[in-house]
N, C-alpha and C positions, 0 to 999 in steps of 0.2 A: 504493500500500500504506500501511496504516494508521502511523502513526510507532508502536514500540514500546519508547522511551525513558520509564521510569518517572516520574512525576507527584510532585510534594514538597509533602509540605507541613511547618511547620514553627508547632507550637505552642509559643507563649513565653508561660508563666503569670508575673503577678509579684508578688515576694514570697513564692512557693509555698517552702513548706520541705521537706529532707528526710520529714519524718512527719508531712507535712500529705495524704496519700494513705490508703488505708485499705489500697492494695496495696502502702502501704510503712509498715505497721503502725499506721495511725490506725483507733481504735477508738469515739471519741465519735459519729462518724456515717461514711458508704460516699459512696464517689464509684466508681461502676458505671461507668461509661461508661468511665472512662481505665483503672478495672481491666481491664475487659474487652482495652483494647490491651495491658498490661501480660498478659494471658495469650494473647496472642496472637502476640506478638512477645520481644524481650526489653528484661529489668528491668535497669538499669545500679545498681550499689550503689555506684560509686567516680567517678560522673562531676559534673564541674564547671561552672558557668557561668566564664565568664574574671575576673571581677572582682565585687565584693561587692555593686556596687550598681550601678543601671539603667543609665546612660548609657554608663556603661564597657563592660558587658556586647553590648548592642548594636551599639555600632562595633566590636569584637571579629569579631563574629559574620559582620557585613556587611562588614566590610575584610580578616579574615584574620590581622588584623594587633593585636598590646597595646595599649591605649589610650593607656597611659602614652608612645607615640611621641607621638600627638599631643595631650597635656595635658588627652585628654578628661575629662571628670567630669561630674557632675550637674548640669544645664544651667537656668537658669533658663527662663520659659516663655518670652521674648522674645527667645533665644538664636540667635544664626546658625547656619546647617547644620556641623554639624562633622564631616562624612566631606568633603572635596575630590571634587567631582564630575567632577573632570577623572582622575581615575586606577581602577585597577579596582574593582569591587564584585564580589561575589555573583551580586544579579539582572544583572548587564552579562555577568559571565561565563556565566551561562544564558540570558541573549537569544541571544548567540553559538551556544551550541549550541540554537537553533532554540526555547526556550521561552516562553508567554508568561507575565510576572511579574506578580504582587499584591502588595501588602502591605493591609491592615486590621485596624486597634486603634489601641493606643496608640504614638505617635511618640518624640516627646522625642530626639532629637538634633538638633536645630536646624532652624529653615526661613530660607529668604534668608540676604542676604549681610551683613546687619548691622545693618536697620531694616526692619524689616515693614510695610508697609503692607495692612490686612486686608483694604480695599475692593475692594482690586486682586488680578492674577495672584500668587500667593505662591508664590517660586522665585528660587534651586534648593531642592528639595525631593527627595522621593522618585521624582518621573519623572527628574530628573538623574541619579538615582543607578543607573537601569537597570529602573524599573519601570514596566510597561506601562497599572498604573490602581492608583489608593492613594487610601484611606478612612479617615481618621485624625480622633484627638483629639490635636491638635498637639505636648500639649506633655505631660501628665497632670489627671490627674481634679480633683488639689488645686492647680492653678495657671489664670491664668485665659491666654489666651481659652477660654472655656468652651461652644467652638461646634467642628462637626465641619469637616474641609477636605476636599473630593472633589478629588481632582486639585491644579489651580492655585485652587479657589476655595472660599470658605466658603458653604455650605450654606444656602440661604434668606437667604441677606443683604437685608435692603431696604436699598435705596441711599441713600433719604430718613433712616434710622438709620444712622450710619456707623460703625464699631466703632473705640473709642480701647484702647491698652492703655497702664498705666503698671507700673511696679517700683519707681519712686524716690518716686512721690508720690498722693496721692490723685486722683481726676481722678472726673466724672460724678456723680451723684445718686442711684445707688442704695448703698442701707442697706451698713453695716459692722460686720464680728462682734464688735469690741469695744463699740458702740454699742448695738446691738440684740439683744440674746441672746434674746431672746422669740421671734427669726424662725427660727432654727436648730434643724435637726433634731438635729445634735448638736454640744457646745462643742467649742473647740480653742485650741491653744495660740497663742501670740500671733501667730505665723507665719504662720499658716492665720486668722488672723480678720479679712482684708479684706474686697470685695466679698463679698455674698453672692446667690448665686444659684441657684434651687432648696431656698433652707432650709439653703444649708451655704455657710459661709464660704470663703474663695479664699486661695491668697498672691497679690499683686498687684492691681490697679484695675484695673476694666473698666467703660466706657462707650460709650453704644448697643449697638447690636447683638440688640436685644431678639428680635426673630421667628428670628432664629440661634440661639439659647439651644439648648442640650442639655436632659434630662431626664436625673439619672442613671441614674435603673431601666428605662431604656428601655436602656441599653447593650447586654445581652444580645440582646435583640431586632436593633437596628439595624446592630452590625455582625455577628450571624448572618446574619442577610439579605444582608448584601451579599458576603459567604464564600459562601455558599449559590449566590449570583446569578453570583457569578464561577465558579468549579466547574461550571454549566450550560452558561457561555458559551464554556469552554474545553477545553469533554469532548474535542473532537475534536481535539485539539492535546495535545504535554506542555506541563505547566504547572506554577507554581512560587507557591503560597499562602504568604505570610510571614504568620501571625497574631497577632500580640503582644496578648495580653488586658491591659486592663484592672487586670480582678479576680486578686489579690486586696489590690492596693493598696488607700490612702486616696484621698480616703473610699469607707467601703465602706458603700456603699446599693442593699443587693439589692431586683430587682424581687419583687414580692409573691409572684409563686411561690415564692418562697423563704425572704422574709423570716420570723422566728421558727423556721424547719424546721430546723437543726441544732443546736438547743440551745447554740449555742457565742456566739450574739449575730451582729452582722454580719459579720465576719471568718468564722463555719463558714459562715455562708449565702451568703457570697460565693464560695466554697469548692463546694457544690453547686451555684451557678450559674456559673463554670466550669468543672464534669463538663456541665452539663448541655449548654454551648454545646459543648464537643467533642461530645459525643454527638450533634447535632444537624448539626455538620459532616459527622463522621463518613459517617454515614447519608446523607446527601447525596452523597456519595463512592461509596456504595453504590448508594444510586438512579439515580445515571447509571453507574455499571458500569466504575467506573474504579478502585474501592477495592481488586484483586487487584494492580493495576498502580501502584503509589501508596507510594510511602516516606516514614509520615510519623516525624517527629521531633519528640518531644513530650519537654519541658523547661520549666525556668523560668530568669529573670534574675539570679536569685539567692537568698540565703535569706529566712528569716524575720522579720519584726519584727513585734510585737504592736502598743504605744503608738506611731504613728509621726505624733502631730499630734490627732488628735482622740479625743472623749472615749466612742470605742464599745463601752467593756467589755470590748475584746480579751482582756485578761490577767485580769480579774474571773471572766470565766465561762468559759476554756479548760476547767476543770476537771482533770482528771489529761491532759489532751492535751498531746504535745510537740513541739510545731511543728519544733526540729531534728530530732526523731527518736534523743536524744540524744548526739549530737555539741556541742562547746562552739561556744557565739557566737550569729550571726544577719548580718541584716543590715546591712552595713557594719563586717564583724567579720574579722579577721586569721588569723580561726581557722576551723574545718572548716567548720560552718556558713554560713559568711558565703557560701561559692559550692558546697559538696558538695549537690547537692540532684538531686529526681525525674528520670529520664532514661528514656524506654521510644522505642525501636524497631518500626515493625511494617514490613513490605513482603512479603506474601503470595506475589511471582512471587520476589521474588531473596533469603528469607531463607533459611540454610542450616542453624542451627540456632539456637532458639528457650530462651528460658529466664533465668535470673540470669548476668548478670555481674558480674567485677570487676576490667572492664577500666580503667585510669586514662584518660581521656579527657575533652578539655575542650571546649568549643561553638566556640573558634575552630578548631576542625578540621571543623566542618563544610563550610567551603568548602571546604581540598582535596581531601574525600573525595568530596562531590558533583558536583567536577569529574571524578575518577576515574569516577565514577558514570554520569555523561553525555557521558562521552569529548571534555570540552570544553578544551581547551589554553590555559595560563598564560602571560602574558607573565613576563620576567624581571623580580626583584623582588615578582613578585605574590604575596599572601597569604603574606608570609615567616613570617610565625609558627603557619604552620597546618600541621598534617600528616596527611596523608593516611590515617585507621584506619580505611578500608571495610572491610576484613575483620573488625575488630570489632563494628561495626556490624551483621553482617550474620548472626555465628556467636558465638555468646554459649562458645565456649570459645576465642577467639581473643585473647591479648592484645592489648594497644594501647602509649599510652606509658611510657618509661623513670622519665622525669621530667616536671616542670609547673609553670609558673609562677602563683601567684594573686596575684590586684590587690586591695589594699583602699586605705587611707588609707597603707600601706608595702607592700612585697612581698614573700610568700610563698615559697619552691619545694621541692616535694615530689620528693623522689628515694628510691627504693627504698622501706626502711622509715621514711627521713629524712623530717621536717616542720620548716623552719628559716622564722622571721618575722625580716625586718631590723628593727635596730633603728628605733625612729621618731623624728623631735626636732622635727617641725615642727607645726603647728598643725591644729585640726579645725573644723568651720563650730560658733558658739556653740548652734545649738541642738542637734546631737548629744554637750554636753555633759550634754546634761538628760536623755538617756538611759538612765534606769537599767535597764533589762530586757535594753540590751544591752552583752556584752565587746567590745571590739572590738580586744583584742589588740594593742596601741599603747603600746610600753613603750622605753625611751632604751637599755636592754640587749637582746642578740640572747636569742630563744627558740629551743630548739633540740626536739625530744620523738621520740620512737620510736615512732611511730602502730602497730609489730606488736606492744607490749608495752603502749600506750598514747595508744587511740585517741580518746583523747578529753581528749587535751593539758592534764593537769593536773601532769606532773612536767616542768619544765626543768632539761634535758639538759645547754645549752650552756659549761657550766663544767667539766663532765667530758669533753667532748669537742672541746677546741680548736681541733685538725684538720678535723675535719666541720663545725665552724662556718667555717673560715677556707673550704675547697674550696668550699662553697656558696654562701658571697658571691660567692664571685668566679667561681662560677657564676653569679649574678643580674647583676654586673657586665658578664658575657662576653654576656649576652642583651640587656641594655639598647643595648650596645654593635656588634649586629645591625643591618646593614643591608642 
């Protein structure tokens, strides 16, 4: 008998903002495709990513577990794996229950144990961590190696090219963005102006490696295709899609389909080319006849940022568009923004009722609910920070959590109508000081605000309310202090 345990898949856009959707009030241009799951399922208006920014967000997601346990943060691209392979995951808890795992897009939590070598097997990785085939851009789009890795290997390598990677110094002979701005498709800030390859500048030095080279506007294409190709290969089995997009990071260089079509510059058009690649999954889903039986979870990493490195007009030609959807902050922000952002549900056999919620719910809860979901059994300690809201998920009038913690550069937790930011005293990487587009809510005094009278955190509270400031530290204390 056919297994009739539901199929997951699991869209992770990044950078996508609260009102970067047009089913969540973006009006400068339509993203069809994800409306369309958005009327099909339900609209989450209260749900979170874990933490403000990518690398936090993801181990979250995949361990169950705060990042802040394991000092995750934004990894540079030569970074070692930083989930421990030897304990649980996600995909290892659904191999367990008989599934077979993907992940394809973008990586960025580390590969190997501490020095990479490109030429070779690169591992532990993604098969360590319980997945059964992974198609990645290692690290992200603006850092280099700037070559795709199937499994343990990089993609066309010639042997006779061997790929060097540096972070500390220059190394190989191709051109650099402070050197050659003639070559670049567009400028960027001194970060982002190393090697350049394809017309856009790198952080870090990369040499050899040339017939490896990516294309960026090929992205869409290349890991559709291989979403597509897994979905065919796995109809007759449940199976478990992690697809972490790209788009709508930097650099954003859509493929021509798209390029100029959103009026917004490369940021809207990157925007339409991830509707389009859902859409294209979607359908896929469809085509092999699995899309009735299929819960996917469609999100992003975190919120918004416009100017994040290079010079693509972001904030020049958003026009009246507001990427938070007006909530304060963005990415890497303290504040609502920085993690409240798109959430839609759809599963056709097991959804109960359909429509807006506003349920509190954060992305590390998708693993205990997905374990609920597929009847798959936790060891002790597993996924301690996640909790189990399938019924929210599933019935858009069911609530979820009480309270919730959010990560940025301090921590956040939201309890009831409470919105309390600890205070912060310690330092931020020098180029996120140069951010002016974003708050990032990082003050040496606690913030305290009343999201039911003032959601959009512009009065602090926490001088008139002593008490509720003192209870909810020592609520953050009592979670840190979770084991």
């Amino acid at each position: 008998m056919k297994d009739t345990k539901p199929n997951i898949v699991i869209f992770y856009v990044d950078d996508l903002g609260y009102g970067d959707l047009s089913s969540y009030g973006m009006t400068a241009t339509q993203t069809p495709n994800v409306d369309a799951l958005a009327k099909e399922g339900i609209r989450f208006t209260d749900a979170h990513s874990s933490a403000a920014t990518c690398t936090p967000s993801r181990y979250s997601l995949l361990t169950g577990q705060f990042a802040f346990r394991n000092d995750a943060a934004i990894l540079p691209g030569d970074a070692p794996l930083i989930i421990d392979h030897t304990k649980p995951t996600l995909p290892k808890m659904l191999k367990k229950a008989g599934y077979k795992t993907a992940v394809v897009g973008k990586w960025h939590l580390g590969l190997g144990d501490g020095f990479v070598d490109w030429n070779k097997d690169v591992k532990p990785g993604p098969l360590e961590l319980g997945f059964d085939y992974s198609f990645l851009m290692p690290a992200t789009g603006d850092r280099v190696p700037t070559v795709y890795l199937e499994n343990h290997k990089v993609v066309n390598l010639d042997p006779n090219d061997p790929i060097t990677i540096s972070y500390e110094k220059r190394i190989g002979d191709r051109p650099v963005g402070t050197e050659s701005p003639a070559l670049l498709k567009q400028t960027a800030d001194l970060q982002h102006s190393r090697t350049i390859i394809n017309g856009i500048s790198r952080i870090g030095w990369m040499a050899g490696g040339k017939a490896a080279e990516w294309v960026d506007e090929d992205f869409p294409h290349v890991f559709t295709d291989k979403a597509k190709d897994f979905i065919k290969d796995s109809k007759d089995a449940p199976f478990m899609l992690f697809f972490p997009f790209h788009d709508i990071h930097v650099p954003r260089v859509p493929n021509q389909m798209f390029a100029g079509k959103s009026g917004m510059g490369p940021r809207g058009d990157a925007i339409l080319q991830m509707d389009w690649m859902t859409g294209q999954i979607v359908d896929e889903l469809k085509k092999q006849g699995v899309y009735d039986n299929t819960i996917i979870l469609y999100s992003s990493d975190n919120g918004p940022v416009m100017d994040d490195g290079y010079a693509d007009q972001a904030e020049e030609l958003k026009g009246e568009h507001d990427p938070a959807g007006g909530f304060r902050g963005g990415k890497y922000s303290a504040y609502e923004a920085g993690t409240r952002v798109p959430m839609i549900v759809t599963y056709p056999n097991g959804m109960k009722n359909k429509g807006d919620s506003d349920a509190l719910i954060s992305h590390i809860d998708f693993y205990k609910s997905l374990a609920t979901l597929t009847g798959a059994p936790l060891e002790q300690g597993e996924a301690i920070d996640s909790l189990d809201v399938l019924p929210a998920l599933l019935d858009n009038t069911v609530d979820a959590r009480e309270e919730m913690l959010e990560e940025s550069f301090t921590l956040s937790l939201r309890s009831g109508k409470w919105k309390y930011v600890a205070p912060f005293n310690g330092t931020t990487p020098g180029w996120l000081a140069n951010k002016t587009a974003i708050e990032n809510g990082l003050r040496a005094e606690p913030q305290l605000f009343d999201l039911s009278q003032d959601v959009t955190e512009q009065i602090n509270v926490a001088a008139r309310y002593p008490d509720v400031v003192a209870k909810l530290h020592a609520r953050i204390q009592a979670i840190k202090a979770k084991k």
